[in-house]
C-alpha positions in Angstrom: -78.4 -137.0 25.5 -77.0 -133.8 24.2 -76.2 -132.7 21.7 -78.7 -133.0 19.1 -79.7 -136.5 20.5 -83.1 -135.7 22.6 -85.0 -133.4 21.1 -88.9 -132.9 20.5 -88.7 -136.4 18.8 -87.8 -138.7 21.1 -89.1 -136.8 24.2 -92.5 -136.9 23.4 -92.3 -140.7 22.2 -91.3 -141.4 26.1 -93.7 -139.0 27.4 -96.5 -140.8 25.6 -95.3 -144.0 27.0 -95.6 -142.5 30.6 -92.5 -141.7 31.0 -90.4 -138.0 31.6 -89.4 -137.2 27.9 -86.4 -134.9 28.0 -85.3 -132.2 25.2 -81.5 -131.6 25.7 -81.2 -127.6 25.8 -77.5 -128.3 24.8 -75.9 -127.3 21.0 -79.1 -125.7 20.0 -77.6 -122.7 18.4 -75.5 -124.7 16.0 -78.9 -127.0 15.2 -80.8 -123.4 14.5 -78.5 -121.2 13.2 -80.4 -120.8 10.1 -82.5 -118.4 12.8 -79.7 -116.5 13.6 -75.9 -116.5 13.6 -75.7 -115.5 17.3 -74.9 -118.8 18.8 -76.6 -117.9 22.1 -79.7 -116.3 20.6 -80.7 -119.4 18.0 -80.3 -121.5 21.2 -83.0 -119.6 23.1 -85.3 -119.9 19.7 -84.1 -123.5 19.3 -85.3 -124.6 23.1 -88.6 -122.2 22.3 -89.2 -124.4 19.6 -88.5 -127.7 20.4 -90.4 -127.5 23.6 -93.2 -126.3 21.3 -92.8 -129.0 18.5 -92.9 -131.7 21.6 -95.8 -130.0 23.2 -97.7 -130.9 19.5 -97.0 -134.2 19.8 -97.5 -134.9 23.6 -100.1 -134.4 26.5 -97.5 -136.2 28.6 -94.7 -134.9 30.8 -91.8 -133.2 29.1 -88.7 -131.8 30.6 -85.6 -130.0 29.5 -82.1 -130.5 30.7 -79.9 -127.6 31.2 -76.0 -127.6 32.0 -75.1 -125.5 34.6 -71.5 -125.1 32.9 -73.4 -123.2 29.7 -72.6 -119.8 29.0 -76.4 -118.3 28.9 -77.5 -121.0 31.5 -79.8 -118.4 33.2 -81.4 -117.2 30.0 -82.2 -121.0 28.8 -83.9 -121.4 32.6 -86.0 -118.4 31.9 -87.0 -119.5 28.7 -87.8 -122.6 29.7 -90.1 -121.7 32.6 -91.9 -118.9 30.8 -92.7 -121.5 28.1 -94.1 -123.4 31.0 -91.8 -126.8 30.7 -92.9 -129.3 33.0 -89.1 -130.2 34.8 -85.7 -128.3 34.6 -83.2 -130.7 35.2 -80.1 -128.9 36.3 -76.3 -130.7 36.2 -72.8 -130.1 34.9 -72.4 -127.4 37.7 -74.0 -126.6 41.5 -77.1 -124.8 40.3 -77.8 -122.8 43.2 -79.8 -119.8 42.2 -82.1 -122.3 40.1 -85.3 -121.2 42.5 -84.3 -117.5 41.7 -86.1 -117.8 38.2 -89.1 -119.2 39.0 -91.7 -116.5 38.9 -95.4 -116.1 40.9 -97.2 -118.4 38.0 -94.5 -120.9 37.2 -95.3 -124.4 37.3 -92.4 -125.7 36.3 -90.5 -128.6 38.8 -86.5 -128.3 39.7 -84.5 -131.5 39.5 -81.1 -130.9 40.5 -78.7 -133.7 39.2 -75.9 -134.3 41.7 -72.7 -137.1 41.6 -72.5 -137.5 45.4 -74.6 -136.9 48.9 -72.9 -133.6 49.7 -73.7 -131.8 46.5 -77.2 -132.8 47.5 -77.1 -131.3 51.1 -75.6 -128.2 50.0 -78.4 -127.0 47.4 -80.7 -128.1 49.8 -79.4 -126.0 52.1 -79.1 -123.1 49.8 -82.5 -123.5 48.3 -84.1 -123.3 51.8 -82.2 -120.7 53.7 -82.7 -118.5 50.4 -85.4 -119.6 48.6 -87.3 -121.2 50.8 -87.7 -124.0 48.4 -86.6 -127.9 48.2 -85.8 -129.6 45.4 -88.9 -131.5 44.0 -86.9 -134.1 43.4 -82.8 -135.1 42.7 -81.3 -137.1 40.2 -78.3 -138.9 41.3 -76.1 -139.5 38.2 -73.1 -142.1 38.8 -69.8 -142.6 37.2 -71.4 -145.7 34.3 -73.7 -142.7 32.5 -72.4 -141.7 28.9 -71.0 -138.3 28.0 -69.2 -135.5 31.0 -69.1 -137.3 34.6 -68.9 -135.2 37.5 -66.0 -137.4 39.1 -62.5 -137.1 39.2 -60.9 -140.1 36.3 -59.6 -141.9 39.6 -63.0 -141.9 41.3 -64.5 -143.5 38.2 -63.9 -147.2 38.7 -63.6 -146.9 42.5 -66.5 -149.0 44.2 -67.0 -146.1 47.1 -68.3 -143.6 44.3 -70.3 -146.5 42.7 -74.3 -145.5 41.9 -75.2 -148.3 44.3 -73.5 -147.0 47.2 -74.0 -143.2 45.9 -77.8 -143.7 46.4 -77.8 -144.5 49.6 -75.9 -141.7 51.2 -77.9 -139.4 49.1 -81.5 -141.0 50.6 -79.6 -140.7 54.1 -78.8 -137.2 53.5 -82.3 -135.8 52.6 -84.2 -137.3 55.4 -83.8 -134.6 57.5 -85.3 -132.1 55.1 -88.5 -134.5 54.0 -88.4 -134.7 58.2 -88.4 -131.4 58.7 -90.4 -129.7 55.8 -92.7 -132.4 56.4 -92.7 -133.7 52.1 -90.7 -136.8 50.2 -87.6 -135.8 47.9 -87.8 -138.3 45.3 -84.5 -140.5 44.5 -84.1 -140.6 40.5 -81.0 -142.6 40.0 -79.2 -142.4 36.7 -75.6 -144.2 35.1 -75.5 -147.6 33.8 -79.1 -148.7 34.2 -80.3 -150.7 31.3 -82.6 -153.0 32.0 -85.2 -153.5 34.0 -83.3 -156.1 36.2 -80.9 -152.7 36.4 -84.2 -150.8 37.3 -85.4 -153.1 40.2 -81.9 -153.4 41.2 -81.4 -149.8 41.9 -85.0 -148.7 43.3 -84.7 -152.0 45.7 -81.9 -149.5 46.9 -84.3 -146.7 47.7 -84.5 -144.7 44.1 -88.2 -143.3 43.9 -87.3 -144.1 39.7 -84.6 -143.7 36.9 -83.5 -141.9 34.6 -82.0 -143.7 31.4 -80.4 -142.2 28.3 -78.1 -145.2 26.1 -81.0 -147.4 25.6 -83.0 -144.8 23.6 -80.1 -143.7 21.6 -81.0 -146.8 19.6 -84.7 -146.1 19.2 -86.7 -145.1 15.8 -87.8 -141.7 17.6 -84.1 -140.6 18.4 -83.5 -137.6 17.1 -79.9 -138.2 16.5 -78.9 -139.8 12.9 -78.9 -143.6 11.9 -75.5 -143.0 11.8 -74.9 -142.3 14.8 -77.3 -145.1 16.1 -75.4 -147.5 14.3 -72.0 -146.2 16.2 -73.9 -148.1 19.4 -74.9 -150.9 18.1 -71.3 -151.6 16.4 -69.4 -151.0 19.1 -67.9 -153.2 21.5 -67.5 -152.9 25.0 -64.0 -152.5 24.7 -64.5 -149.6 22.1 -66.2 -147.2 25.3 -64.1 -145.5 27.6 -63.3 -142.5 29.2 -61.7 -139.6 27.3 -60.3 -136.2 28.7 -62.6 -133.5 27.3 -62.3 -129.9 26.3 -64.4 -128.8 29.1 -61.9 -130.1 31.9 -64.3 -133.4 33.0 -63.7 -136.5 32.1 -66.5 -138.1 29.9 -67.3 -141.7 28.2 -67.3 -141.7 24.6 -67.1 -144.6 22.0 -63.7 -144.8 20.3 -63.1 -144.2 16.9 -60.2 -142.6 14.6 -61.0 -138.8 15.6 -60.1 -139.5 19.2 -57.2 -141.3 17.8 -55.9 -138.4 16.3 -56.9 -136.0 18.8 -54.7 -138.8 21.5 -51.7 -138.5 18.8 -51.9 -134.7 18.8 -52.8 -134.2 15.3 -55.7 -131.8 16.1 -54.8 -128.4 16.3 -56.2 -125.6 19.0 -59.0 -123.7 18.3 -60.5 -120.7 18.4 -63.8 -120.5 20.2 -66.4 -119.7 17.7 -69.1 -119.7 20.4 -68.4 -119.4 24.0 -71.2 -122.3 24.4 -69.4 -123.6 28.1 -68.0 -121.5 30.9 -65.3 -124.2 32.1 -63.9 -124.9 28.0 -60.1 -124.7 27.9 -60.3 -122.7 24.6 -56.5 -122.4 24.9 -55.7 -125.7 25.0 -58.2 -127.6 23.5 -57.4 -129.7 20.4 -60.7 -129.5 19.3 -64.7 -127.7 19.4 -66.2 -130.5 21.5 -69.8 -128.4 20.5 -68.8 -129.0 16.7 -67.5 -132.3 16.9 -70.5 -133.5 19.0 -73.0 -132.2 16.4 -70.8 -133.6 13.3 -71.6 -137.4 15.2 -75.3 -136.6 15.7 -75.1 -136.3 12.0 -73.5 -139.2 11.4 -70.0 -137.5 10.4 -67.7 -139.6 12.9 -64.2 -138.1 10.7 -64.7 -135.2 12.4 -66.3 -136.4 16.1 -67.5 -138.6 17.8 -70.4 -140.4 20.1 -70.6 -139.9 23.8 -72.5 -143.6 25.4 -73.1 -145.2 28.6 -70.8 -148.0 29.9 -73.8 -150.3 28.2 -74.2 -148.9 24.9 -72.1 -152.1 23.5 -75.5 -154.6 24.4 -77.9 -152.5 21.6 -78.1 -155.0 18.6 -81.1 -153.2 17.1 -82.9 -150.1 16.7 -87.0 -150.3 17.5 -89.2 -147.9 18.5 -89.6 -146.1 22.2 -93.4 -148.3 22.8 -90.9 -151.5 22.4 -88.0 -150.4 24.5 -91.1 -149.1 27.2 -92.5 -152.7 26.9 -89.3 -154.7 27.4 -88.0 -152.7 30.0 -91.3 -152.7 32.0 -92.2 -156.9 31.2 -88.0 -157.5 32.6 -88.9 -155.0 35.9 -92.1 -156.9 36.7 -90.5 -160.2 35.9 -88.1 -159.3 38.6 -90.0 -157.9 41.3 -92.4 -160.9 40.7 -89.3 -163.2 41.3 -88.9 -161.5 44.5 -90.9 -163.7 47.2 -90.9 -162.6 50.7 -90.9 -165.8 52.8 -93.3 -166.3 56.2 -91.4 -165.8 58.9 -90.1 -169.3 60.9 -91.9 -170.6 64.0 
């Protein structure tokens, strides 16, 4: 949902409705470089701000999602937890000092995001034996969700790496901690689900919950541009797919003419202006993903372009978060109300 497209607006919207709302920490020192034209210090007042902005608008629970990959990575966790955020979720990397930066007050939870059952044994591991702390919960993220994937392109469309089958292994592989520490991990899963058909079908799986990002992309309270809302809800499925990006992961995008150019080599390399992400091939890249992902937000597609789930082809229209909320809830309960368990046979 980065960048640009959660913010204060549409997380508080969802964390009035009951859900999580979640600010993406990512691109915030291009959105607030009027504060400074250190990229790295307008992103610490940017994530200051918008968690205070949300906070105005919401008693509910707000989170913020970090990449692991980012440059001042630490700095945005300490930032965060001093301004007492609810949940730090944590992907795009193995964040493994994450309990480091709590301090004696903190209240804030740690969500690691993970894209298989061994990344979520390992920080378990590495939290306890260290920190002596367990994830409060884990989102599993699988290879449908929009923007950077943490597969391998070949892994992508194989069925063995498939959220369905990833959720499993990764409920299998915590049981021995919630045995052993005597607490419940909770399973968020998160890729593809868009409905709440997609919602019962997953937690009938074992997910505790989910964690859904395309479907609010075409919501009033998105804090992305209609522009860029209007990208989803033009596009057809044919027009999503996986592109190579600058910061050596694949990622799903929606097609359009600056990823045409970019495929025919017409984009020239650039020199970092930022130094936003750790793993950017600056020397290679044909473009500033950072720059061309903020130019979509703002609805300037010659010069980027959208990241979107494998869904974002079924929006048709953009209402507000309470309607999206609604619909997905009425389709979940219609579902599990469908569900009869028969009496067992004499």
């Amino acid at each position: 949902m980065g960048v640009g497209v959660s913010l204060s607006g549409l997380a508080s919207a969802v964390a009035n409705e009951g859900g999580v709302g979640v600010i993406s920490s990512a691109g915030l020192g291009l959105l607030y470089k009027k504060f400074s034209s250190d990229f790295l210090e307008a992103s610490i007042y940017g994530l200051k701000e918008e968690i205070r902005l949300a906070r105005e608008k919401t008693k509910g629970i707000v989170g913020v999602n970090i990449m692991v990959a980012m440059s001042n990575f630490v700095d945005m966790v300490k930032a965060s937890i001093a301004e007492k955020i609810d949940v730090i979720f944590a992907g795009a990397g193995m964040p493994l000092e994450l309990p480091s930066y709590l301090t004696k007050d903190s209240t804030t939870k740690l969500v690691p995001i993970v894209s298989s059952a061994r990344a979520a044994r390992l920080i378990c591991e590495k939290w306890v034996s260290k920190y002596d702390y367990l994830p409060d919960a884990v989102v599993v993220e699988g290879p449908k969700a929009g923007g950077h994937l943490g597969f391998k392109p070949e892994q992508i469309e194989d069925e063995k790496y498939s959220l369905e089958n990833l959720i499993p292994e990764v409920i299998a592989e915590l049981k021995p901690f919630e045995k052993k520490y005597g607490r419940k991990i909770p399973v968020i899963a998160a890729g593809g689900i868009y409905t709440g058909e997609d919602m019962y079908n997953i937690m009938k799986l074992g997910a505790a919950g989910v964690q859904m990002g395309t479907i609010f992309v075409t919501t009033n309270e998105c804090d992305a541009s209609d522009s860029f809302k209007q990208a989803y809800i033009g596009a057809k499925q044919e027009d999503i797919g996986i592109i190579k990006s600058p910061v050596g992961m694949p990622g799903r995008a929606i097609f359009n003419e600056f990823l045409d150019k970019v495929k025919q080599g017409t984009k020239q390399p650039i020199t970092c202006p930022f130094k936003c992400i750790r793993t950017c091939e600056v020397s290679s890249s044909p473009y500033c993903i950072i720059i061309a992902l903020i130019n979509a937000v703002k609805g300037n597609f010659n010069g980027g372009y959208a990241f979107a789930g494998t869904n974002a082809f079924k929006a048709t229209t953009i209402i507000s978060v309470k309607e999206t909320m609604a619909t997905l809830l009425k389709e979940f309960k219609e579902k599990t109300n469908s569900f009869k368990i028969l009496p067992p046979q004499k």
